[in-house]
C-alpha angles and dihedrals in degrees: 000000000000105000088190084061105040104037141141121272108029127161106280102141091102091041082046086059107041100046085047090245096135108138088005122132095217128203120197149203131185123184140063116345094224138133094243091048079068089244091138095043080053093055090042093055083046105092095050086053095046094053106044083043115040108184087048111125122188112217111195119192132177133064157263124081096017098149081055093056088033091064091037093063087043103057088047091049105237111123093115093068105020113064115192100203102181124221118354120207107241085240099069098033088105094064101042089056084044085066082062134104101175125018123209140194119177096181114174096211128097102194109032139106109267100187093172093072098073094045090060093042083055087050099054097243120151094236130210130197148147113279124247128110112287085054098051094035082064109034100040120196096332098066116098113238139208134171123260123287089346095133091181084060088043088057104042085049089059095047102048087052089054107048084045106079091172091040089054083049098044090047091041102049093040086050095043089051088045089055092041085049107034119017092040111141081231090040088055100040094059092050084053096052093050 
């Protein structure tokens, strides 16, 4: 990742208020809108969020299938509370994490790459995910995490983040050094080169 690119306390304040997130505590998620990125297990944790934390909003970025997720929050009445954005540029991926307080990524796979994690850590964002290995291999021991497909856990996660302002602080800062430290283009690249 480049931590210069993808950082804390960028300048949100215009995206805030075009996307209605003023006074909003925001949890987001970038990447690809499919079953197996957890998207509908997240949707599916959102109402218990929504309602033990009422000025919580769910921004969902990525693509593709958005008119499919945009009709899912519908029809379970959430849209006051879940946004569906679309695709993001890469480009301004940075500022629209920075709108977020918490970061999630319920992937269903075990084995596979998850890239988005370490954009979040280098943007200081406390991070949940499913456990499993990848996950845990890339956050350390300051990611939150919750078992498998277990969308009550997912919930509660998100919650507890969001009533914890120090905690928030505590998970964010440890990931965003662990990103700068460890997951560094230079930082890789040396470890490439030995």
């Amino acid at each position: 990742v480049d931590p210069e690119m993808f950082r804390p306390g960028l300048p949100t304040d215009d995206l805030r208020r075009a996307l209605g997130l003023e006074g909003r505590q925001i949890v987001v998620f970038l990447g690809v809108l499919t079953p197996y990125q957890g998207v509908d297990d997240l949707i599916a944790a959102w109402p218990a969020v929504a309602t033990a934390v009422p000025d919580a909003h769910l921004l969902l970025m990525g693509y593709p299938n958005e008119n499919r997720y945009r009709d899912m929050v519908a029809r379970a009445g959430l849209g006051t509370s879940v946004t569906v954005t679309g695709r993001i540029a890469y480009r301004e991926a940075p500022r629209y994490l920075a709108l977020g307080d918490v970061a999630v990524s319920p992937k269903r796979s075990l084995t596979e790459a998850n890239g988005k994690l370490l954009n979040y850590m280098a943007s200081g964002l406390p991070t949940i995910a499913y456990d499993g290995p990848i996950a845990r291999e890339i956050l350390g021991d300051d990611g939150m995490f919750v078992p498998l497909g277990d969308t009550a856990a997912l919930a509660e996660a998100c919650i507890t983040l969001l009533e914890d302002a120090g905690e928030r602080k505590r998970r964010g800062e440890a990931l965003r050094e662990r990103a700068v430290t460890e997951f560094d283009w230079s930082a890789i690249a040396s470890r490439l080169v030995e």
